[in-house]
Each structure stands twice: as structure tokens, then as C-alpha cells.
C-alpha positions in Angstrom: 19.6 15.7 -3.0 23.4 15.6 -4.0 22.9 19.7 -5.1 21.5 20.2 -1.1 24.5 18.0 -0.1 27.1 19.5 -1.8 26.0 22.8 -0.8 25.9 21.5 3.1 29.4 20.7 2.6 30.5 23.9 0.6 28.8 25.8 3.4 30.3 24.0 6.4 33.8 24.2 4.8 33.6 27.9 3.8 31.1 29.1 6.7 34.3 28.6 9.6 36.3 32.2 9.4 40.3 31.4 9.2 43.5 33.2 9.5 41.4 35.3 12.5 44.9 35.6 14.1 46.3 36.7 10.9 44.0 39.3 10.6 44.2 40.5 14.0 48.1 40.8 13.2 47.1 43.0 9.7 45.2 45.3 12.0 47.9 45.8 14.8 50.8 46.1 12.6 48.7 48.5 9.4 47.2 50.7 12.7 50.5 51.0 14.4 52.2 52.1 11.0 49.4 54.5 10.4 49.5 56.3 13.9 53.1 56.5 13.4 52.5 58.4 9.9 49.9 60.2 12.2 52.4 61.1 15.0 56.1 61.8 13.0 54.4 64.3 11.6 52.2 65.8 15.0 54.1 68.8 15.1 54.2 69.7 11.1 50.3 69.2 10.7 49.9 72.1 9.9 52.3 72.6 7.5 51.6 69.8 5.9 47.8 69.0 6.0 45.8 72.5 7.6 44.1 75.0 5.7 47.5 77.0 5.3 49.5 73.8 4.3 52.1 73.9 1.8 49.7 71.9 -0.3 47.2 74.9 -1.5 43.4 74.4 0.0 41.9 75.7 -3.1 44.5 73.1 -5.8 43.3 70.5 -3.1 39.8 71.5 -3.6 40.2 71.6 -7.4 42.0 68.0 -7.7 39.1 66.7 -5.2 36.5 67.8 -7.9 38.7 66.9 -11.1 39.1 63.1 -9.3 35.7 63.0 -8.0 37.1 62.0 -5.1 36.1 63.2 -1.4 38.0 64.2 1.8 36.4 65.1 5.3 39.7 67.9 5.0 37.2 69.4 2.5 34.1 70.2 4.9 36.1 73.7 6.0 39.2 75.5 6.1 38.4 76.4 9.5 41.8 75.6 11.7 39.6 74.4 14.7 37.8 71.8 12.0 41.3 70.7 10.6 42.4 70.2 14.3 39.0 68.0 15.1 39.4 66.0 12.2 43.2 65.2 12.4 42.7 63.8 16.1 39.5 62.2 15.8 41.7 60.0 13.0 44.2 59.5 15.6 41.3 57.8 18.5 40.0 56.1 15.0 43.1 54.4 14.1 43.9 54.0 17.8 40.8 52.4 18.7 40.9 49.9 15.8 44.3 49.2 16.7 43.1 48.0 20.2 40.5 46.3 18.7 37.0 48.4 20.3 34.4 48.0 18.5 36.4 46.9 15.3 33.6 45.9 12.9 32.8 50.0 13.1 36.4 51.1 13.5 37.6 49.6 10.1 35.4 51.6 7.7 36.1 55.0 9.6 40.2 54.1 9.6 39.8 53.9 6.2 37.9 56.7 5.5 40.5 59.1 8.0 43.4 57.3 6.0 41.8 58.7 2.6 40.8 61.4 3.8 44.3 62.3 5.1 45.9 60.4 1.9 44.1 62.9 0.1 44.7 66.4 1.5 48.5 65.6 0.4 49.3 62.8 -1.2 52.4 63.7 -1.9 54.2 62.8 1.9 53.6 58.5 1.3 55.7 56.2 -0.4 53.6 53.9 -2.0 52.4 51.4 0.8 49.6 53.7 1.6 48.3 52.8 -2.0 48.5 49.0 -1.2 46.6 49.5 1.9 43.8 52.1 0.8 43.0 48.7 -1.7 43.3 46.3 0.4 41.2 48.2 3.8 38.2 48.1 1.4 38.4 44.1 1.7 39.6 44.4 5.3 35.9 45.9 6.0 34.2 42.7 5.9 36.6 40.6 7.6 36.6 39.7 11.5 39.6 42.0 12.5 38.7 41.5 16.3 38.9 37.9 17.2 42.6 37.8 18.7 44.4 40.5 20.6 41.4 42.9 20.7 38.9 44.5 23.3 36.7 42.4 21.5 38.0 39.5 21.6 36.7 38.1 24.8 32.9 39.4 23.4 33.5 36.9 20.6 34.7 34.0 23.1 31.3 34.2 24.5 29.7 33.8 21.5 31.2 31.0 20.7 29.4 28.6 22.6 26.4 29.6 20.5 25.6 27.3 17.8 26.4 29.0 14.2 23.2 30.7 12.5 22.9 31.8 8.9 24.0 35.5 9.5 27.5 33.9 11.3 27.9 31.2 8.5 27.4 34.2 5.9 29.8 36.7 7.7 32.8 33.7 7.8 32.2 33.5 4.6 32.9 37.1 3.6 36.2 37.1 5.7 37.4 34.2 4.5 36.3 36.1 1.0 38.6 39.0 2.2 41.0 36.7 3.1 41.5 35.5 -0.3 40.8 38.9 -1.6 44.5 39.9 0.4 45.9 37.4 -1.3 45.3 38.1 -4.7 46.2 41.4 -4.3 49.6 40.8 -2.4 49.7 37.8 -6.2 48.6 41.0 -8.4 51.7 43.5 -6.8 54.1 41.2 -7.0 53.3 39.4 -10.3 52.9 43.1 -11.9 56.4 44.2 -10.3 58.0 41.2 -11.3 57.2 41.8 -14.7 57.7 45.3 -15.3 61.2 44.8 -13.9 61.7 42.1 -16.8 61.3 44.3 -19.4 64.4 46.5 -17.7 67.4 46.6 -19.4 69.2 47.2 -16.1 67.4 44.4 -14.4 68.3 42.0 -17.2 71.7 43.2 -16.7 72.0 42.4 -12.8 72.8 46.1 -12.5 69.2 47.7 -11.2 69.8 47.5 -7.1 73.2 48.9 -7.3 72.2 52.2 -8.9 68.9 52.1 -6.4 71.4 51.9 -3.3 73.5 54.5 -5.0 70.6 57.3 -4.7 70.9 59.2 -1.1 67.4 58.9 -0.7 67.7 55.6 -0.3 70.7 54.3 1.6 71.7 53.2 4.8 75.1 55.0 5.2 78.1 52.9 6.1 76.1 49.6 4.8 74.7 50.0 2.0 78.3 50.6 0.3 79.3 47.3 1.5 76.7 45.7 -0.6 76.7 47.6 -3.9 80.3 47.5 -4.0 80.1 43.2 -3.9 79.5 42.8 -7.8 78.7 38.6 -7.1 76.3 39.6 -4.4 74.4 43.1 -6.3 74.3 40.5 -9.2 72.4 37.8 -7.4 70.4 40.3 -5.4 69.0 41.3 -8.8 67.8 38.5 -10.5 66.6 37.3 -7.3 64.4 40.4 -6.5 63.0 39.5 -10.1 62.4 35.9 -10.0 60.9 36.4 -6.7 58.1 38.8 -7.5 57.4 36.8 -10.6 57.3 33.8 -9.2 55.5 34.7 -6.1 51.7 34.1 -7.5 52.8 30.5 -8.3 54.6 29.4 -5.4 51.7 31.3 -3.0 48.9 28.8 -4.6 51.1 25.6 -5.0 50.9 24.1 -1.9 51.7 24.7 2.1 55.1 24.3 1.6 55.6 26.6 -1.6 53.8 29.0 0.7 55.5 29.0 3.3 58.6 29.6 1.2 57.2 32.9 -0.4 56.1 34.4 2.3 59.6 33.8 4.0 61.0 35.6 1.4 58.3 38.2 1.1 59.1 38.8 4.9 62.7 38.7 4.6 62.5 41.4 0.9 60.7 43.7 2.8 62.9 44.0 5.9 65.8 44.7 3.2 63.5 47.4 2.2 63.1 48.8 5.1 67.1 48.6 6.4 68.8 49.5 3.1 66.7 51.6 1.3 64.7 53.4 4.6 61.4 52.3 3.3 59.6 51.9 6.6 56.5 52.5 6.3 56.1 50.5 3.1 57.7 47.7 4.2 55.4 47.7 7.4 52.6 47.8 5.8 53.2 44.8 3.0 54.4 42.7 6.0 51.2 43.3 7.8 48.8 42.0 4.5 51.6 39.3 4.6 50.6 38.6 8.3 47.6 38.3 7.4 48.1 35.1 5.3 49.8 32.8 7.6 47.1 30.0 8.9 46.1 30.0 12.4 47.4 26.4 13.0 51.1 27.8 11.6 50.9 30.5 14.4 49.7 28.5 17.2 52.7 25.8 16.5 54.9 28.6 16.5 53.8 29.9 19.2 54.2 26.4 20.8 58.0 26.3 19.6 58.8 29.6 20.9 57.2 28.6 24.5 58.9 25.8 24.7 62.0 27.2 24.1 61.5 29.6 26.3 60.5 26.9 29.2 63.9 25.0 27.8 66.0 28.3 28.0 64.6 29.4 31.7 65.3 25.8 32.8 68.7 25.5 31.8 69.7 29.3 33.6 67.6 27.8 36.9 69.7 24.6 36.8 73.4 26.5 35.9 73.1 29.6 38.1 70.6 28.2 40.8 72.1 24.8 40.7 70.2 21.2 41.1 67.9 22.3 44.0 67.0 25.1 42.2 63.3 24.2 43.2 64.0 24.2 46.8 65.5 27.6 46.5 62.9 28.9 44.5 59.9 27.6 47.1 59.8 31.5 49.0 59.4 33.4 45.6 56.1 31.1 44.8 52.9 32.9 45.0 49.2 31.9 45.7 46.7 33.3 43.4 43.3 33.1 44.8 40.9 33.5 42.0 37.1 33.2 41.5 36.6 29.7 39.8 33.0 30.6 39.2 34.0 33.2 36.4 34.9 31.8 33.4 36.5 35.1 32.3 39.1 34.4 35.5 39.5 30.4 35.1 41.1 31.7 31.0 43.1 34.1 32.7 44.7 31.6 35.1 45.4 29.3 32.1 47.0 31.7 30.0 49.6 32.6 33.1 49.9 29.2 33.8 51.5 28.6 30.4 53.5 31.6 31.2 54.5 30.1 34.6 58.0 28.7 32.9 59.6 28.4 37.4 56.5 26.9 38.4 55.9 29.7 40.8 52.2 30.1 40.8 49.7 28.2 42.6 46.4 29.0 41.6 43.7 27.9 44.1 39.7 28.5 44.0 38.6 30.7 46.5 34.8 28.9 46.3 36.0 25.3 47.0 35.2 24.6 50.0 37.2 25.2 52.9 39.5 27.4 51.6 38.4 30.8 52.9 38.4 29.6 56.4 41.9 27.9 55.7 43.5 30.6 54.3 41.9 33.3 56.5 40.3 35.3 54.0 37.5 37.9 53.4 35.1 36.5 51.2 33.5 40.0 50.3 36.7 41.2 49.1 37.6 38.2 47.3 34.9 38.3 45.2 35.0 41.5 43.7 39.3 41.2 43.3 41.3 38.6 42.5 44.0 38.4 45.7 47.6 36.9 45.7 50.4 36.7 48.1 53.7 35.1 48.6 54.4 32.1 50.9 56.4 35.3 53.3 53.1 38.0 53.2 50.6 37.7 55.8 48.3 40.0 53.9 47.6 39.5 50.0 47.3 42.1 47.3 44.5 42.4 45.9 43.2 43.8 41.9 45.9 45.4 40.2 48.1 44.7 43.3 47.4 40.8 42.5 48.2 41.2 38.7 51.4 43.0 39.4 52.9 40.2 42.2 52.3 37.9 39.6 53.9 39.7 36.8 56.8 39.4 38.9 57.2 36.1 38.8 56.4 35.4 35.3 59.6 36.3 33.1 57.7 36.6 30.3 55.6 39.6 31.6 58.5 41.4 33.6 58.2 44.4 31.0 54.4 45.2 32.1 55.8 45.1 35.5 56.6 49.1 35.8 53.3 50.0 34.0 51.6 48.0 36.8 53.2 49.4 39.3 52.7 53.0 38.5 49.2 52.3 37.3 48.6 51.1 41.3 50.1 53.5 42.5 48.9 56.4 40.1 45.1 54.6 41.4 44.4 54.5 37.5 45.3 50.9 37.4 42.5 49.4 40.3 40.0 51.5 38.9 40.7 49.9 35.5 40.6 46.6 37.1 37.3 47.0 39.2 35.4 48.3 35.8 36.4 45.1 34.1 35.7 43.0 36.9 32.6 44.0 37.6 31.3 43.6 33.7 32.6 40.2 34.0 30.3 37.6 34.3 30.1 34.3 36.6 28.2 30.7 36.7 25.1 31.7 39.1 23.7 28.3 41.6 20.3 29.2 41.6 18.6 26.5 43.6 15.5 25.7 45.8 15.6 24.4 49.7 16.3 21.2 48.7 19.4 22.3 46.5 22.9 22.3 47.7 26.5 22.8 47.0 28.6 19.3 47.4 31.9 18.8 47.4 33.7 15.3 47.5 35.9 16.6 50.8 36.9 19.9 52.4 40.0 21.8 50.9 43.0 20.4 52.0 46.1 21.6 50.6 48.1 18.3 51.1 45.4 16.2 49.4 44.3 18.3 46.6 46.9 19.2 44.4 46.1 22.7 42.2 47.2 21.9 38.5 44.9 23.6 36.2 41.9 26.2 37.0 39.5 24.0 35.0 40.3 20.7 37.8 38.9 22.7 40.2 35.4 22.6 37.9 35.6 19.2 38.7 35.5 18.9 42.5 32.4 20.7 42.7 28.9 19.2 41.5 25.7 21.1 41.7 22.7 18.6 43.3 19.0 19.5 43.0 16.8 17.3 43.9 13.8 19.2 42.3 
């Protein structure tokens, strides 16, 4: 009995996936860095990676076989296969990137990045070697849950109670999860050591020959720090005692942790500024990502909002002045959304939080009373989501509707121009109708003696719109059979 017990609690512990945003964040930031690799060198792919490439076909061929080793470069040296193959990688990495079908996307981004690795290995500077290890964990882990096509596929699932094939799947990501950090432990502890055994590393000398070489220096800055003997000095021994101690401080506690990733975060942006290390540095800060705890990202994003909300309410109060709310009442806007679609109530909460002026005022189309109040046509309602300003007779409507709104929220005032060209391009409604109508919405289904009941009739003065899931509230569904 205590073996079945303890093995109920190891499973419910270990069975709950965690760092799903960091994860998310490795596959945004390791995608983007490998589409730029992709894309700095569009115009030289050929040079670099076809059939003529200044890498031989037939040496590539010969090292493939010597390695045992594989390459979908290899297939053909037929310019129209070379030219399918390098942009299929592209959509790949592009698709996992946007998170589409990500569970599929992550073995074929790794086997494009090999693949590509492969046919010249000779154009990377060592981060693509870190990530070719650390993509074979990334294939079981849940890439998709935040910031992904897929994520909102996974928010209806989880209403559905765990079953052994979930429980088993957390368990391998939170297995990869561990698995990234053990690697990150491994590169660091084996850099830090190596570097030991240096004699100009023991010396405090090492970084000021590295900033010395041309490859790697940031003109006009970099002479300002090797030329500081204190500061080279300390940079030195600290680059050491870092990496060495990083394995330590990493499993110590939360706080420990906290500390080495800081540092981790802040050596690899000195990387990439002083010694032009880019794509290395982007990559070892996205495994880094990766290892920050969900609740640690959702408290910073809770500082940063409310600083924001503090920062916005301080330039209202100085450059509006006290009655800055008065002044702002004819920029507010009404956002008439379908609060039978659970898909639209999320939406309306995640702009609320964005809503810093208190501009918005969301309000249920389907409560009673409020077509007829508002004058609206329930047909077209349904099928868009409709907004207008206290001063517009007519609302807009779809991507219309998103882009009003977008105007009001500072936060989203750089998607504003993509909205508006999107709308007026027509790419953008279409867009919005093929998501709206895949979304789904809370049927009533009910016999003769069923009906809708509401306590009163919309009235604007009396009901007071604060959050999309209120409005849940006011209606009840009565069947009497």
C-alpha cells in the first residue's frame, strides 16, 4: 500500500508539465535565430550550400559516409532539389516558430537544421552544436502550450481530466526539461574547467587577447575595456568562476538560480556585443529561457504590467491633468462581443488587462436587451465581433473591430499599421472570418418548456460591464424537463 501510495504521489508531482512558458520561449527565440541563419545567407545559398557550393558535393558526400552521418542535401545534386529542400527548411523552422502543429514541427526543424549543419558545417559558430543536442530533448517536450497556433487547442483540452497517456507525456517534458538543464550544467562546468587549466586564464590576461583579435571586437568599445587592466582582470576570473560554479549554484536553491541564470543572461549578451557572437549567444539564452519557472514569468509579467498601468497613469494625470477621465470619455470604445464563445470572453480579458486608460467597455451582445438598445444586427454580430466609439453611429466590425481597439490600447499601438493594411489589403477580414468561424460557442439546446432568463433587461445605468466572465453570471439556463 505505501509502494501504490508513494507512486500516486510521484506521479501526481511529476505528471503536471512545467516551464511550458519557458519552453514556448526556447522555441521562439532557437526558430527565430535559425531563420535568421536561414535568411542572412538567402542570397549566397548557393554558394554556400547547392550542388556547386564552395564546399565540394562529392568531399560532402565522402565526410557523410566516413561520419555515418545523413543529410536530405545528399538525395541529389539536382539545383531544383537543393532549392526545394532549402525552403521547405525555411516553412519548417517557420512553422514551429508559430507554433502549428509543433509536436510534428520539432523533429523536422531538427532534421532541416542537421541536415543544413551538415552540407557545410563550417559557416556556425558553435551554438548550432549546443542546439543540435539539446533539439533531440526538445522533441518530447510540449513546445506549444504558450504563444503558439496551438495553444488555444491545448486550452480546450484542459478541462479534460488527465489520462495515463497526458500524465506520461508531462512527464517526458518535464524529463526534457531537466535534460536542458544538465546540458546548459555540462557546457558550462566543462568550459569552466578547461579555462582553469589556462595559463592565461590563471593570469587574468585571457579576454584581453580574445577582444584583441578582429574577428571579435566591437570597434570603438571593445578598446575601452581591454585597455582597463582592473576591469580585464576581474572580467577574467569572473568568466571562470562563473562557468565553474554554475552547476552548483543552478541546483542549490531558487535563489542560487535565479542568480546564475542572471549571469548566464547577462555573459551572453557580452558575447554577443563585444565579441559579435550573435547567433551563439541567442541560442544559449533561449535553453536559458527555457529554465525560468512559469510562476517567475507570470510575476514578472505582473511587475512589468503594473508598471506599465503606473507609468500611463502618471503621463494621463501630468499632461491630461486631474480630469484626465473626463477628457478621455470620447476616445472610449464599446466592444460588442459574443459572450457565448469562450474563445471571445479570453480575448476580452486579455485586452482588458491591456486596457491601462480604461477605454474599453466590453458588453455581451446575447444579454438581453442589448441588441434592441444598441440598434444592432444580430446576424452580423454573430459572425464578427463589432466595436465603435461613443462619436460613430456605425461600428466596425472583424478586423475593423480589432484595429479600433488596438488604438486605444498603448500596448498594442505597434500591430496598429499591420491591422490597418491587412483591412484594407482584405487579407486581414478573411483571416478573421476563418478563425471565427472554427471557433466554438456554448449551444442552449432546450425543449418547449426551456427558456432563456435573465434577472432584468440590459440597462446600461444599472449593469455595470467589469469583466466578460460577469456577464456569465446574469444569464441562467432553466429547463424544466
Amino acid at each position: 500500500m505505501n509502494v501504490l501510495q508513494t507512486w500516486q504521489r510521484w506521479t501526481e508531482t511529476f505528471g503536471q508539465e512545467r516551464h511550458l512558458i519557458g519552453a514556448s520561449f526556447f522555441r521562439i527565440g532557437a526558430g527565430l535565430t535559425l531563420l535568421y541563419q536561414y535568411l542572412i545567407n538567402y542570397h549566397q545559398r548557393h554558394y554556400l550550400y547547392g550542388p556547386n557550393a564552395v564546399w565540394p558535393y562529392d568531399r560532402f558526400l565522402e565526410k557523410l559516409r566516413e561520419a555515418g552521418s545523413f543529410s536530405l542535401y545528399a538525395f541529389s545534386n539536382h539545383p531544383m532539389v537543393f532549392e526545394a529542400i532549402f525552403h521547405l527548411g525555411i516553412l519548417v523552422t517557420a512553422l514551429w516558430v508559430l507554433g502549428w502543429r509543433t509536436r510534428i514541427m520539432t523533429p523536422l526543424t531538427y532534421i532541416f537544421l542537421w541536415s543544413l549543419h551538415e552540407r557545410n558545417p563550417t559557416l556556425w559558430d558553435g551554438g548550432d552544436n549546443v542546439l543540435q543536442i539539446v533539439m533531440v530533448y526538445a522533441i518530447f517536450a510540449n513546445l506549444g502550450a504558450h504563444f503558439s497556433l496551438d495553444a488555444e487547442r491545448r486550452r480546450e483540452m484542459t478541462h479534460r481530466r488527465p489520462n495515463t497517456w497526458q500524465q506520461i507525456a508531462a512527464m517526458c517534458h518535464n524529463g526534457a526539461m531537466l535534460a536542458f538543464a544538465l546540458q546548459l550544467c555540462i557546457v558550462y562546468a566543462t568550459a569552466g574547467l578547461y579555462k582553469v587549466q589556462g595559463e592565461m586564464w590563471q593570469s587574468g590576461t585571457a579576454l584581453y587577447y580574445v577582444m584583441r583579435v578582429d574577428e571579435f571586437t566591437w570597434p570603438g568599445y571593445s578598446e575601452r575595456v581591454y585597455l582597463n587592466v582592473p576591469l580585464i582582470v576581474a572580467s577574467s576570473y569572473a568568466t571562470v568562476a562563473f562557468q565553474v560554479s554554475f552547476p552548483f549554484l543552478f541546483f542549490l536553491n531558487r535563489w542560487t538560480r535565479r542568480l546564475a541564470l542572471l549571469a548566464a543572461f547577462g555573459f551572453h549578451l557580452g558575447i554577443a556585443l563585444f565579441m559579435g557572437l550573435i547567433t551563439f549567444s541567442a541560442i544559449m539564452i533561449s535553453i536559458e529561457l527555457a529554465l525560468v519557472s512559469d510562476d517567475e514569468y507570470r510575476s514578472l509579467g505582473r511587475w512589468f504590467r503594473d508598471l506599465g498601468v503606473g507609468i500611463w497613469r502618471r503621463f494621463a494625470v501630468r499632461v491630461v491633468g486631474p480630469s484626465h477621465k473626463d477628457l478621455l470619455e470620447p476616445f472610449r470604445v464599446q466592444v460588442f462581443y459574443d459572450n457565448g464563445c469562450p474563445f471571445c470572453q479570453r480575448t476580452l480579458v486579455r485586452l482588458q488587462k491591456l486596457d491601462w486608460l480604461g477605454l474599453l467597455e466590453p458588453i455581451p451582445f446575447r444579454q438581453p436587451g442589448v441588441v434592441e438598445h444598441y440598434g444592432l444586427d444580430e446576424t452580423r454580430i454573430e459572425a464578427r465581433i463589432q466595436a465603435r466609439s461613443i462619436n460613430d453611429s456605425e461600428p466596425a466590425e472583424g478586423i475593423g473591430a480589432f484595429r479600433l481597439i488596438a488604438s486605444r490600447l498603448p500596448a498594442l499601438w505597434p500591430m496598429w499599421p499591420f491591422l490597418y493594411i491587412s483591412e484594407h489589403l482584405g487579407i486581414g477580414q478573411r483571416l478573421y472570418d476563418w478563425v471565427a468561424a472554427r471557433r466554438q460557442t456554448i449551444p442552449v439546446q432546450c425543449t418547449s418548456s426551456c427558456g432563456l432568463e435573465s434577472a432584468e433587461p440590459y440597462d446600461r445605468t444599472s449593469i455595470k460591464p467589469t469583466s466578460p466572465e460577469l456577464w456569465v453570471n446574469h444569464m441562467s439556463v432553466r429547463c424544466d424537463g
